[in-house]
C-alpha positions in Angstrom: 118.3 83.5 102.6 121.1 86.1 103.7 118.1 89.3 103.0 115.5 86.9 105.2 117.2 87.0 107.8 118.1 90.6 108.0 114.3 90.5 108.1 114.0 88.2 110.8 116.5 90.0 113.1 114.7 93.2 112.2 111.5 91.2 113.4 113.0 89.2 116.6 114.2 92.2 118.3 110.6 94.0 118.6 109.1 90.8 119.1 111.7 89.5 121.5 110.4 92.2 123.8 107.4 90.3 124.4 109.2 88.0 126.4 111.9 90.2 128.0 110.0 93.4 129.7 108.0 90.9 131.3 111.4 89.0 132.7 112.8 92.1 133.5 110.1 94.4 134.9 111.2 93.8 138.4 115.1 94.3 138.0 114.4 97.7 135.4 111.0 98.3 137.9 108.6 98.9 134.8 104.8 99.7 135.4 102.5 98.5 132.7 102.5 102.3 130.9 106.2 102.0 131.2 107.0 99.0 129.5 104.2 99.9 126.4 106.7 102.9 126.3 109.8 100.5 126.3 108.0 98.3 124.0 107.6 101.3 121.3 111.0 101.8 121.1 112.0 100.0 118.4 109.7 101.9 116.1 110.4 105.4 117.6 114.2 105.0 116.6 113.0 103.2 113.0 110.3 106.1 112.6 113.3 108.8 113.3 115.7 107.3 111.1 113.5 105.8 107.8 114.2 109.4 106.3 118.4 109.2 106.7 118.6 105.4 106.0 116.3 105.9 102.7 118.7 108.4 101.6 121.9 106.2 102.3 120.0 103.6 100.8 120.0 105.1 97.5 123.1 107.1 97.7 125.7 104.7 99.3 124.6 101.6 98.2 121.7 98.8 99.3 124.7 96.2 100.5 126.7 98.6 102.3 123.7 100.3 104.2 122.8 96.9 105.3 126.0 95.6 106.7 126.7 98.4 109.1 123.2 99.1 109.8 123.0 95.4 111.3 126.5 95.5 112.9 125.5 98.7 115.0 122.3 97.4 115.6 124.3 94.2 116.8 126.2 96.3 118.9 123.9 98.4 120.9 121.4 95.6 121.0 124.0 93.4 123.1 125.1 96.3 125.3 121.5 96.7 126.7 122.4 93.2 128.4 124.9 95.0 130.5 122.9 98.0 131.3 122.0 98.1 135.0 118.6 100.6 135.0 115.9 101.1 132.9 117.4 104.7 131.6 120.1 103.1 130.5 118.5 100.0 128.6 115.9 102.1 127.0 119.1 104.4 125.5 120.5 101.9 123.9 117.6 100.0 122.7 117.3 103.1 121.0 120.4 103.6 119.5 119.9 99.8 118.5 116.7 100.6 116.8 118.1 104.1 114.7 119.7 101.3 113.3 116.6 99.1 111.9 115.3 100.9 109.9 117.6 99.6 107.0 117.2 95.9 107.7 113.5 96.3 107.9 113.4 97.7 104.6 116.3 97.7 102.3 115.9 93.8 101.9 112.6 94.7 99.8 114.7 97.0 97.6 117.5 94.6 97.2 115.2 91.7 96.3 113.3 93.5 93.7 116.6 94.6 92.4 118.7 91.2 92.1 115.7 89.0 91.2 114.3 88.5 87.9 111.5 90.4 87.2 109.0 86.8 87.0 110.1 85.8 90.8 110.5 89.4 92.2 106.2 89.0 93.6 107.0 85.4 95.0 110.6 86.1 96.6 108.7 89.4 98.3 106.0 86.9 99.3 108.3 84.0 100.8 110.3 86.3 103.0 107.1 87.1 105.4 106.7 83.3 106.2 110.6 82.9 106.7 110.3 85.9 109.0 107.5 84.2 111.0 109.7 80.9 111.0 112.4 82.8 112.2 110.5 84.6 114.7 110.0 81.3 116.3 113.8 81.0 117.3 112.1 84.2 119.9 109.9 81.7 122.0 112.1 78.9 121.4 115.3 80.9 122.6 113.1 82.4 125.8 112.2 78.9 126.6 115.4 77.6 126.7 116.9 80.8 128.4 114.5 82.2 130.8 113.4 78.9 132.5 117.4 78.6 133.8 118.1 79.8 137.2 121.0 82.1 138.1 122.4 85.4 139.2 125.4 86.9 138.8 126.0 89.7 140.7 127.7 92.4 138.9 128.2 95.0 141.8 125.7 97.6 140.4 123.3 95.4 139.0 122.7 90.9 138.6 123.0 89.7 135.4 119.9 87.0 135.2 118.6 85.1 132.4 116.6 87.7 130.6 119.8 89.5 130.0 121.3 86.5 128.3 118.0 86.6 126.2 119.3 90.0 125.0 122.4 88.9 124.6 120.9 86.1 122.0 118.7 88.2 120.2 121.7 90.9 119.5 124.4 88.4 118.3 122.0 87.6 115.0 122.6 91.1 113.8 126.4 90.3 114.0 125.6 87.1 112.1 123.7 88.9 109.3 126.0 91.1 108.7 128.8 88.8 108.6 127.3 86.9 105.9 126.3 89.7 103.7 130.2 90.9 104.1 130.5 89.4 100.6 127.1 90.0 98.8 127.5 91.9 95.4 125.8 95.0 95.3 122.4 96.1 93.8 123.5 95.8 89.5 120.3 98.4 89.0 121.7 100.6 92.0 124.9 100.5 89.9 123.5 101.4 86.9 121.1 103.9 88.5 125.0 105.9 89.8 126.0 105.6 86.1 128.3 103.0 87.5 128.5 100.9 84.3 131.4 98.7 84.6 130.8 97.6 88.0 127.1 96.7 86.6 128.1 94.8 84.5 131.0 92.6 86.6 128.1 91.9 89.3 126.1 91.0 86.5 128.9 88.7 85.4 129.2 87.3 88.8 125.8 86.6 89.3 125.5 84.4 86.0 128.8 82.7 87.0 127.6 81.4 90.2 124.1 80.6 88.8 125.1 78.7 85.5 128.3 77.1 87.0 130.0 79.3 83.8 133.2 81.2 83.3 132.6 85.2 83.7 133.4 85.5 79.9 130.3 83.5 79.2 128.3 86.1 80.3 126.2 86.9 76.8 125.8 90.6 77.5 129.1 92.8 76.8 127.7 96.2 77.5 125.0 98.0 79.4 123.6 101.3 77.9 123.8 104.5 80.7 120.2 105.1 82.8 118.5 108.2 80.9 117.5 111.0 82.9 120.1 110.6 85.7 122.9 112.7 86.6 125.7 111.8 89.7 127.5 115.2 89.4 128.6 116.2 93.4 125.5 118.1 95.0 125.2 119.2 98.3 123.9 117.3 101.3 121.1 119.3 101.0 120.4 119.4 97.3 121.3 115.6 96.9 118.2 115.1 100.2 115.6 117.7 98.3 116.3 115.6 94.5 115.6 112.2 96.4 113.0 113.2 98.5 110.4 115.9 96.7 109.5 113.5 93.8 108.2 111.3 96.7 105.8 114.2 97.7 104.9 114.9 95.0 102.0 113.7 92.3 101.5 110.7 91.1 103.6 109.0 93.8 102.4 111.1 96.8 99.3 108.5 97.1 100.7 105.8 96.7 103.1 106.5 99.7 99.8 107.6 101.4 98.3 104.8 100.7 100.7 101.8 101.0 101.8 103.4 104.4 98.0 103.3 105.9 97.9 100.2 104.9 101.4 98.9 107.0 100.3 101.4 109.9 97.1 99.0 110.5 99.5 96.4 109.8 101.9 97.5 112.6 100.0 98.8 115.3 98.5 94.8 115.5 101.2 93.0 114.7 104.1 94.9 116.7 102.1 97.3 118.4 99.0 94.5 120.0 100.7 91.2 119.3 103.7 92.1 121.2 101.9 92.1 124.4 100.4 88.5 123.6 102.6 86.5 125.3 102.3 88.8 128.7 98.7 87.9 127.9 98.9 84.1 127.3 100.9 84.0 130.9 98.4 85.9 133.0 96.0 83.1 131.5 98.1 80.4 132.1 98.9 81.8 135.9 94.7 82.1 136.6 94.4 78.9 136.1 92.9 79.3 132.2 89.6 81.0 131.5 87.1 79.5 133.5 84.0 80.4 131.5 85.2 84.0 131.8 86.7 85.9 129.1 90.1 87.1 128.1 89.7 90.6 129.7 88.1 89.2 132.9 91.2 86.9 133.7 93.7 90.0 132.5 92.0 92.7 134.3 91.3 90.2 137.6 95.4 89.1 137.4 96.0 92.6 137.8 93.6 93.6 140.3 94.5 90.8 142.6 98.1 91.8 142.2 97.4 95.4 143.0 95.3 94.5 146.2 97.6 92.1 147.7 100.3 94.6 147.2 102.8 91.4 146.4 106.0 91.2 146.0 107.5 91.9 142.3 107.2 88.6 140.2 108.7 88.3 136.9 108.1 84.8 136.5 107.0 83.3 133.4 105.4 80.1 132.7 107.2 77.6 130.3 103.8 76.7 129.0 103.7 80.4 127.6 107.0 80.3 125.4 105.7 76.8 124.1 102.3 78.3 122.6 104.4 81.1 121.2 106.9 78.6 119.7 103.9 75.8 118.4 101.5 79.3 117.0 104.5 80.4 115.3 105.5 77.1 113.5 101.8 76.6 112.5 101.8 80.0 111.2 104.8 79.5 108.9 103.1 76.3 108.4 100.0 78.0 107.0 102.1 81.1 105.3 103.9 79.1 102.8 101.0 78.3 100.9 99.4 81.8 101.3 102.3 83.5 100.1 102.8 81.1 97.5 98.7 81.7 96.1 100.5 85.4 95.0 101.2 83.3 91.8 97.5 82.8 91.5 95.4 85.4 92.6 96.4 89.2 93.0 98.5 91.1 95.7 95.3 93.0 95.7 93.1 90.0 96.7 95.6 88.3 98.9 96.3 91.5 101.1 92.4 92.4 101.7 92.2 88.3 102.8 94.8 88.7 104.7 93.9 92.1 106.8 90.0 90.9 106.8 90.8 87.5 108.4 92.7 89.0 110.8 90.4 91.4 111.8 87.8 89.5 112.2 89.8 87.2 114.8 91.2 90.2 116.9 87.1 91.1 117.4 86.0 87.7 118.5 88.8 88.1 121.5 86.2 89.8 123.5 83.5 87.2 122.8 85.8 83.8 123.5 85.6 82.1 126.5 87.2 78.7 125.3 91.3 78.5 126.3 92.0 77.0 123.2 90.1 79.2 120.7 91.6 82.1 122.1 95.0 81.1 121.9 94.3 80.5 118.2 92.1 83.7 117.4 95.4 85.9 119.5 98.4 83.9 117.8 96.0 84.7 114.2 97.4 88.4 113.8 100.7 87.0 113.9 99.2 86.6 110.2 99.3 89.7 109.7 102.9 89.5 108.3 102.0 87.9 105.4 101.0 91.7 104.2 103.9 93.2 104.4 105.7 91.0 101.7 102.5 92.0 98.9 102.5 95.8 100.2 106.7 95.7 99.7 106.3 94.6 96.5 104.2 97.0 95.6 105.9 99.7 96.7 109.1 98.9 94.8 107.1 98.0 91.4 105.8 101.2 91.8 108.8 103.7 92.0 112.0 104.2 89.7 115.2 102.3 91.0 116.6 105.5 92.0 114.1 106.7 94.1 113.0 103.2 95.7 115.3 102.9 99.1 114.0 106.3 99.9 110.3 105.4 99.1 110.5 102.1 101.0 112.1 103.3 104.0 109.5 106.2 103.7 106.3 104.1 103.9 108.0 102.1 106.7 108.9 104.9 108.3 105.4 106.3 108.8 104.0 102.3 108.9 106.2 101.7 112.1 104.6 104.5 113.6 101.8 102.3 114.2 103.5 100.4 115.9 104.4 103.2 118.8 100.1 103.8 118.7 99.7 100.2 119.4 101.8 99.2 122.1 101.4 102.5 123.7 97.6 102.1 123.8 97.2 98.5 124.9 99.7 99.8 128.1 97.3 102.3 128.9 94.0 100.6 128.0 95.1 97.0 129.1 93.8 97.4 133.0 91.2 100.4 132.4 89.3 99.5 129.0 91.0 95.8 127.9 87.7 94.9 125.6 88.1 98.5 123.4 91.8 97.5 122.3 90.3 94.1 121.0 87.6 96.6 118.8 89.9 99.6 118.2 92.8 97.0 116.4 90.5 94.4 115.0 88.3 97.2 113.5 91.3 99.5 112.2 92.5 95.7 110.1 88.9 95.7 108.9 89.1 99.7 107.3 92.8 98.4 105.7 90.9 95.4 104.4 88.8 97.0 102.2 91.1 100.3 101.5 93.7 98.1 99.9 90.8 97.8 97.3 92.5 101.2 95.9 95.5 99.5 95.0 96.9 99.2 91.2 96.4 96.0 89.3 98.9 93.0 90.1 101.4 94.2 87.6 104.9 94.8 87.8 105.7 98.1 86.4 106.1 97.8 82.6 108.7 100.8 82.1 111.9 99.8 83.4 114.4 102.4 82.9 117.8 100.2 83.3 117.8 97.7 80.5 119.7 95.4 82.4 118.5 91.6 81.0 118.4 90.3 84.9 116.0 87.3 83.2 118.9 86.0 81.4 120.6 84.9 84.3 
């Protein structure tokens, strides 16, 4: 629960700007290319730091790089609330996000690490539709936030509601990270550092708190040393170039390739388009609903009108739109459980090509809906798209050695998130010039994952594991 919701928080804050650059595009004075800028922050500081973090990862410790990660993050993210221009909030939404990178992807590590080998697919699985169920506390917090009324003058800028929205979304980082204080760290990272005693107490712990057993229970009195792995002191330098050539290098170069095509198609829909559906849902809402006309007709006209009448600033946002968000996302989780769940069944494989065709398929028929309802439902659909993450994790960390599995995870993020910065910044500059070639553009690239995922190994956990550490008897 305490490695969900380092996911979650790793997922609200993106998402959260969904609902906040629209709220505060009058007080920060964003355009529309300004705010897909804004909105691709998050992924430009996780795409900058995946590298660093990987290394810490596997250097320092899973539990360690996880706490402070989230308790900076925490930090900056809340002092954005205070910031009184858009330099300003944009700097430290970026510092914030430098941060991410770690809880976005250490929690796979961890998982596949702690967990016995027979629940390690599952766990993976689970955590996407607790992150969506999480992600609803986003609409539900902006509904209860943004619809209040007041402003605080501060001198150099007014503190409104949308600020408090930051404020919100930046506390759960603290919280994480609070909880996590006393987590036990990774036993295989242990080993993995030739760190054999303190192995082998976690292990102890672990089984104590599982079987309701006294520590000297535990039926395993030594661990044998990982072969092959030597902690002697390198250099910065020499300690980056042992963790990170392997990577990029045969046979694991394509499946970094690979996995991270497959989470850049993921991202630039899920954090790149979806971001901007609520900002889509309210322009619908404002016009009056569709009207026989379709989505880009009502988007592009809202705009136009706008632009013509040369209107005053407005910021506001309908209640109506935060409700969708917060009933799509509940009937999403709704609908992920037993998704994630069929992993048990059928393959990763199978379940991730589903998945990505679905949604793909949706995202085109955008352009051709013009029912309110059905396109509420085809636009909250690659929300879905999260359930491919959890498969494509797992497979990244049954793939590589424990030693070199923070780096590789953070890796394929890394260069997965950057997908994200391609999508948000292209719906802001397509959105009132070309809305209908987004629609093809995302839902064709989620078609081309679809069937590349094909290329992925059988739904087998890998069969060599180097640490010999018994985790199933626990």
């Amino acid at each position: 629960m305490i490695l969900a919701l380092f996911l979650i928080t790793s997922t609200i804050e993106p998402f959260g700007y969904g609902f906040i650059l629209p709220a505060a595009k009058c007080d920060l004075q964003m355009s529309e290319t300004q705010r897909g800028i804004i909105a691709s922050i998050p992924y430009i500081g996780i795409l900058a730091s995946s590298f660093p973090w990987g290394y810490l990862i596997d250097t320092c410790g899973r539990k360690k790089s996880l706490v402070y990660s989230s308790l900076l993050a925490g930090i900056f993210s809340i002092t954005s609330a205070f910031t009184p221009n858009l330099i300003s909030f944009a700097l430290c939404k970026l510092l914030s996000s430098l941060c991410m990178s770690c809880t976005a992807a250490a929690p796979y590590t961890y998982i596949a690490e702690i967990l016995p080998p027979k629940y390690r697919d599952l766990a993976a699985s689970i955590m996407n539709p607790m992150q969506i169920m999480g992600s609803a506390l986003v609409p539900l917090l902006a509904l209860g936030i943004l619809s209040l009324d007041f402003k605080l003058d501060f001198g150099i800028y007014f503190f409104r509601p949308w600020r408090l929205l930051c404020l919100a979304f930046g506390s759960l980082f603290i919280i994480a990270a609070t909880l996590a204080y006393d987590a036990p760290e990774s036993p295989k990272f242990l080993m993995s550092q030739n760190r054999i005693e303190e192995s082998l107490n976690t292990l102890k712990i672990i089984y104590s708190k599982n079987k309701k057993k006294s520590l000297d229970d535990y039926p395993i009195k030594t661990l044998k040393r990982e072969p092959h792995r030597h902690t002697d002191s390198y250099g910065f330098r020499s300690s980056l170039k042992r963790q990170s050539t392997p990577l990029l290098q045969p046979p694991y170069i394509k499946w970094i390739a690979l996995n991270s095509f497959l989470l850049f198609g993921v991202y630039a829909n899920l954090s790149g388009l979806y971001i901007w559906t609520p900002d889509f849902v309210n322009r619908i809402i404002l016009f009056g609903g569709l009207n026989e006309s379709s989505a880009c007709d009502v988007i592009v006209w809202e705009d136009t009108k706008n632009s013509i009448r040369n209107v005053t600033c407005d910021d506001s946002i309908d209640t109506n739109t935060s409700l969708i968000s917060f009933i799509a996302c509940c009937l999403c989780s709704i609908i992920a459980l037993p998704v994630s769940i069929s992993v048990k069944v059928i393959s990763k494989k199978i379940l991730i090509s589903f998945i990505l065709l679905t949604t793909g398929i949706c995202c085109l028929l955008i352009n051709f809906v013009k029912n309110g309802i059905l396109l509420v439902i085809f636009m909250q659909s690659l929300m879905m798209t999260t359930l491919a993450i959890g498969p494509i994790g797992a497979y990244t960390t049954d793939i590589f050695p424990t030693h070199l599995r923070g780096m590789a995870m953070c890796l394929v993020m890394m260069v997965g998130r950057s997908g994200a910065i391609f999508g948000s910044n292209l719906v802001g500059s397509l959105i009132n010039t070309a809305c209908m070639a987004n629609f093809y553009i995302f839902g064709g690239l989620l078609i081309v994952c679809a069937f590349t995922s094909f290329c992925l190994p059988n739904n087998k956990s890998k069969e060599n594991d180097k640490t010999n550490i018994e985790i199933t008897k626990l």
